[in-house]
C-alpha positions as CSV (number, residue, x, y, z in Angstrom):
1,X,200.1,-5.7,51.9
2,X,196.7,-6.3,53.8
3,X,197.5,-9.3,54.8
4,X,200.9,-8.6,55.8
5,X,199.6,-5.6,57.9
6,X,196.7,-7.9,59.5
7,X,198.5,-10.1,60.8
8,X,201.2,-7.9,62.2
9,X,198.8,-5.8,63.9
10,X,196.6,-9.0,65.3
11,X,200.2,-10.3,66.4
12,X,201.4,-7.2,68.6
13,X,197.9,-7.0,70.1
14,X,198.3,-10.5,70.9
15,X,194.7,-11.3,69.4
16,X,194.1,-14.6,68.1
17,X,192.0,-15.3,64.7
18,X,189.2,-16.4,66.2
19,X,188.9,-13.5,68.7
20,X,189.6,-11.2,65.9
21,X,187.2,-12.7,63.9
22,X,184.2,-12.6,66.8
23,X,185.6,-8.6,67.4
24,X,185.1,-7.7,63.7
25,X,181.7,-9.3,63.8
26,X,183.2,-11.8,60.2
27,X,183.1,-15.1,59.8
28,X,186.3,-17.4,60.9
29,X,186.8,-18.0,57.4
30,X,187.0,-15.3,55.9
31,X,189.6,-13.8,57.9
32,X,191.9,-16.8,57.4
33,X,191.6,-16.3,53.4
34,X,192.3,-12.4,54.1
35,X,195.2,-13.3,56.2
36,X,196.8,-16.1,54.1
37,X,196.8,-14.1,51.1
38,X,193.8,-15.8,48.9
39,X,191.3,-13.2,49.4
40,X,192.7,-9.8,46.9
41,X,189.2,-8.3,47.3
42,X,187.7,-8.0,50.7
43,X,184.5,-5.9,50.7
44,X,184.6,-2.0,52.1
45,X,182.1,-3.4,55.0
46,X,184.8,-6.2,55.9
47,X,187.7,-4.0,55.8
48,X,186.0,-1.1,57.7
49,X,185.2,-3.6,60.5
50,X,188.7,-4.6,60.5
51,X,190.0,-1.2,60.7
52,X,187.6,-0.4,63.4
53,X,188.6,-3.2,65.7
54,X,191.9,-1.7,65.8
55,X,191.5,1.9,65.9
56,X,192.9,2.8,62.8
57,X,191.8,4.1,58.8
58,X,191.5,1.0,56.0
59,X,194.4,2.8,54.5
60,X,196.5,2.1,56.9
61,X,195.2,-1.4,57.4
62,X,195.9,-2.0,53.4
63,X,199.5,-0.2,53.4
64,X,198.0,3.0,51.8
65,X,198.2,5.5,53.7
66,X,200.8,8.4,52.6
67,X,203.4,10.4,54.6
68,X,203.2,13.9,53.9
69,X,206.4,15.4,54.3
């Protein structure tokens, strides 16, 4: 789900990988892996820069967050 949501949010805010990658302060690399799938355990420090470059929690980022009804 994490990389599903990455890559849609990167998408509608027209950001490319690299730029993402220089915003988040991570290396190239490691975004790509997170992206593409291979990386199933980023670290709380990468996913909280993530989350901050887009304004939003690291639940939401990983598809956690829940709807209370």
């Amino acid at each position: 789900m994490l990389s599903v949501n990455l890559k849609k949010l990167r998408k509608q805010r027209k950001i490319s990988q690299d730029k993402l990658a220089r915003l988040a302060d991570l290396p190239y690399n490691t975004l790509v892996k997170i992206e593409s799938g291979k990386s199933n355990n980023p670290t709380f420090e990468t996913l909280s820069k993530l989350a901050d470059v887009f304004n939003i929690s690291i639940d939401k980022l990983t598809g956690r967050e829940r709807n209370n009804k």
